[in-house]
N, C-alpha and C positions, 0 to 999 in steps of 0.2 A: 466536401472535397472541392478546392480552388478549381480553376480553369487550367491552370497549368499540371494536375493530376500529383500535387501534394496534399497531404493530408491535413486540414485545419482543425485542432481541436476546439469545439465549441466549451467556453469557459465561462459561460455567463451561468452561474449557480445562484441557486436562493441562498443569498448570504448573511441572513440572520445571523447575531451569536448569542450564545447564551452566557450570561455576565454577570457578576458579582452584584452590579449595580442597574442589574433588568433593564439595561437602557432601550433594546430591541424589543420588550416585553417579553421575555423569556429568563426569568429571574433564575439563581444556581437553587438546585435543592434535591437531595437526593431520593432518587426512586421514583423520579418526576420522566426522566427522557430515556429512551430506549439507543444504543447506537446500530445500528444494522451494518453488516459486513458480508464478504463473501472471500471465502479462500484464491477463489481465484482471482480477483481482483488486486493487480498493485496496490493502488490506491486507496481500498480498504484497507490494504495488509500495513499500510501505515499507520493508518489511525486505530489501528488493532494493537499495532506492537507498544504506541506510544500510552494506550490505554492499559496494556498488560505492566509496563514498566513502572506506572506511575503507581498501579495497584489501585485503578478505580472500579475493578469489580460490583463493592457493596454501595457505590452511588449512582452505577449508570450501567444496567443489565444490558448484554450482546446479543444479538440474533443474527444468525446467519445463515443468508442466502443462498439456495445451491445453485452449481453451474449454468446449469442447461434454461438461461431463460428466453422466452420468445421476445417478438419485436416488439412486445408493451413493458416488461419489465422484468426484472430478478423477483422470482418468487422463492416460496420456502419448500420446496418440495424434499430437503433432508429430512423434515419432520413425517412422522407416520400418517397424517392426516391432511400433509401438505398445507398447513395451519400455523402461522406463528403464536403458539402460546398465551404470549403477554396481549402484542397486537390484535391478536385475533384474525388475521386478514391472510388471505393469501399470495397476495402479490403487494410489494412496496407503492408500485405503480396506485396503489387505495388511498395510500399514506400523502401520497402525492397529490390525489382529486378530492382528499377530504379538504386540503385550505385551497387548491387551485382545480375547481371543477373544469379549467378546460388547459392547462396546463400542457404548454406546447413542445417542451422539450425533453430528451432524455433521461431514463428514468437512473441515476446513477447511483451508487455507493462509494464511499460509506454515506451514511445518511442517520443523522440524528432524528426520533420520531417522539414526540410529545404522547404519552404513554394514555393520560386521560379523553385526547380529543382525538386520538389517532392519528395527527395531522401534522405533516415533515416540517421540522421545522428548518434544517439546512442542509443542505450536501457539497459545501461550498470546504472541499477534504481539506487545501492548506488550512483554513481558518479553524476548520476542529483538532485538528492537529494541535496546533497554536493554543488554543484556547484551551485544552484540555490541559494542556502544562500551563497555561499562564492566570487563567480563571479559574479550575479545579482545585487548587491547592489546600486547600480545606480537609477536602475529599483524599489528597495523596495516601500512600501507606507511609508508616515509619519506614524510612530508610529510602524515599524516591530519588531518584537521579533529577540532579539539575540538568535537562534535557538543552536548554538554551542561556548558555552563560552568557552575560552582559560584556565581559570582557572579549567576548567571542563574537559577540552577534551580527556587529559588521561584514566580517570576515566571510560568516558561516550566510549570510545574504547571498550573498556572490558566487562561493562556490554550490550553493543550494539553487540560484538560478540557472546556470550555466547546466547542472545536472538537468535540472527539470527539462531544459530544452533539447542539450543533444543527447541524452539519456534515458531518461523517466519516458520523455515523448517520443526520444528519437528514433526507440525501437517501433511505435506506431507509425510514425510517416515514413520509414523505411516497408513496412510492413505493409499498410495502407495507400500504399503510392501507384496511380494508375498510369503515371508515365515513366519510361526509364531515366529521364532525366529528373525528376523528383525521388525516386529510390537512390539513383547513385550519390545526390549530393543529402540526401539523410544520412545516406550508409558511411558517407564519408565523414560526415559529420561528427559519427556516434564512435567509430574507430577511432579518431583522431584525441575525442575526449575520454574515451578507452584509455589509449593510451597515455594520454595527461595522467589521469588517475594510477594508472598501474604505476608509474614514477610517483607519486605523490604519497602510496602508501606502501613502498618500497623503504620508507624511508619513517612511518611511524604507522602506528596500531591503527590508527581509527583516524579519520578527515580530518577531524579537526586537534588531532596532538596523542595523547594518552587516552583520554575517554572517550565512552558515545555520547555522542548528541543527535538534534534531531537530522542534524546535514546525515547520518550513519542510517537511519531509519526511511528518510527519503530515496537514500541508494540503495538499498541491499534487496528489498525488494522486487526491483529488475534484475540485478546481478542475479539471486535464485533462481528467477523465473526462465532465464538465459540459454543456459542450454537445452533444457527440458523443452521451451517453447518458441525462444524466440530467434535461436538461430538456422532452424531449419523453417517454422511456419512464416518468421517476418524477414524471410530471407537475409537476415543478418550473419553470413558465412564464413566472413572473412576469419575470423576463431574462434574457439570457443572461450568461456570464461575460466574455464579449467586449462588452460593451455596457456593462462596469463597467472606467473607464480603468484607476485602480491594479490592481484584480484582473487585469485580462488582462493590464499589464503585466508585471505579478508573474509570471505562469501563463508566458508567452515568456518571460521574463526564466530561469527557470530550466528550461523545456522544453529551451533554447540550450545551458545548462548540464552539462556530462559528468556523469556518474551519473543524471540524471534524465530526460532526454528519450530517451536511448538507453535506456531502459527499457519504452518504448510503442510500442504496436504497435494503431492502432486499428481495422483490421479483425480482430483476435483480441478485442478488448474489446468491439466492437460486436456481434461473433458469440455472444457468452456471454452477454450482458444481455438482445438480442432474440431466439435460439434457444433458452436453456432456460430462462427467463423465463416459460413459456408460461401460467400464468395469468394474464400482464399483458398478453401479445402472443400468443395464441392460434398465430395464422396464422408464425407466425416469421419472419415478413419482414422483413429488417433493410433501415434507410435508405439511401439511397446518400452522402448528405450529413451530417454539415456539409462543408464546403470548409474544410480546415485549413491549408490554406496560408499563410495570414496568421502563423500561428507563428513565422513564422521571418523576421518580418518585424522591423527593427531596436525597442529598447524604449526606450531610454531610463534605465534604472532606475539606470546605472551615473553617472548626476549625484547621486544620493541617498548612492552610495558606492562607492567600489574595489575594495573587497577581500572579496569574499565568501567566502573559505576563513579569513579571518584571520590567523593564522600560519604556517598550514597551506598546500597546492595544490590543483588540482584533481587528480582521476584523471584515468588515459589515458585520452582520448576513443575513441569507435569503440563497437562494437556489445558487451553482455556477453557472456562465454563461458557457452557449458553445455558443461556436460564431464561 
């Protein structure tokens, strides 16, 4: 937290990658690395959807973390034995002090775990993100979406950073803000590119044209997470996301969508923001509302365009595997 009571995200990750050409010493090969995720987490649920779309199930198994983790780390307490399976370990936070026994910062997800030595090898989420589409291809399924078109890529830079900041983050440092003057100028921040966006996809399907890309994967994320949590706990009130036509249609339009909606689970996300939250929500009492049922109500988006995989399909529907 700065001096001024804005919230500063700490971004310095173990940024290993794992590469075609082992340059980091973590060569590609399947059945080698583990990805760890957690429902409630954004920024897992990226590298979850990008990994359900591309259909690397049978080269890189999931684990996921439940909610409620204390001040050392996300453990696995969905599992019966509070044990991760593969890893064997109960807390990520292990994964982390097997290569750095004194490892000083935040224990995050997603996080990729080298399956043999137990030992993280990055949680550095743009870069697996990235990598997973641009180093995995081997691994893809028949039919994976070109998640980042070259013809695109510049474009999808720009609008992908501007997100991350008054966006992705912006509902944190509005959230996380100890002075009113670091809240209002997040909050205004995060409305103003609100509303960028709601023009922007008033006017086609998805960010960047007809299909998704990964610009679609880095947003929606927070859009779900919106009203359910973040406009009444990160005091982000000014409306809701369903009060904004293109944005909610957008937000159903891909909730509908295989890889993405079968990724959410909102009484595990609900549970994480207002149980261990507790400097924002003391009492931990989490809402019983919103009423999401409206999600799945028809959207319309598909008059803007057809083909949202592009050359590509979607994945098999149905719930992900952990294994």
């Amino acid at each position: 937290m700065a001096k001024t009571g804005s919230f500063d995200r700490d971004m310095n990750y173990i940024n290993d990658r794992i590469t075609v050409d082992g340059a980091d010493g973590w060569p590609l090969e399947a059945g080698t690395y583990r990805l760890v995720v957690a429902h409630a987490c954004p920024w897992a649920n990226r590298a979850w959807i990008t990994h359900r779309l591309l259909g690397l199930e049978g080269a890189i198994s999931v684990a996921v973390a439940g909610p409620l983790h204390d001040a050392s780390s996300w453990n696995f307490h969905l599992e019966d034995d509070g044990l991760d399976p593969v890893l064997g370990i109960h807390k990520l936070q292990e994964a982390f002090f097997n290569r750095y026994p004194d490892y000083p910062r935040g224990i995050t997800v997603p996080a990729i775990v080298d399956i043999e030595s137990t030992s993280v090898v990055t949680n550095d989420f743009p870069s697996i993100e990235e990598d997973l589409s641009g180093q995995w291809t081997a691994f893809h399924r028949e039919g994976a979406p070109n998640l980042w078109p070259d013809a695109l890529r510049d474009e999808m830079d720009e609008v992908m950073e501007l997100i991350f900041h008054d966006v992705n983050n912006g509902v944190y440092k509005s959230g996380f803000a100890s002075s009113q003057e670091a809240h209002d100028e997040a909050y205004d921040a995060l409305f103003a590119r609100l509303d960028w966006l709601e023009e922007r996809l008033s006017t086609r399907r998805f960010l960047m044209g007809d299909t998704i890309t990964q610009a679609d994967i880095r947003l929606w994320p927070t859009l779900i997470r919106f009203d359910a949590v973040y406009h009444n706990h990160f005091k982000c009130n000014r409306n809701k996301i369903s009060e904004m036509p293109a944005l909610w249609g957008y937000t159903r339009d891909l909730f509908q969508t295989p890889g993405f909606g079968d990724t959410i689970d909102f009484p595990n996300i609900k549970a994480h923001y207002y149980e261990v939250h507790t400097g924002i929500n003391p009492t931990g009492v989490t809402p019983k509302g919103p009423d999401l049922a409206n999600l799945h109500t028809p959207h319309h988006r598909e008059e803007l365009s057809t083909n949202p995989f592009g050359e590509g399909t979607p994945p098999l529907a149905g719930s992900p595997v952990r294994s």
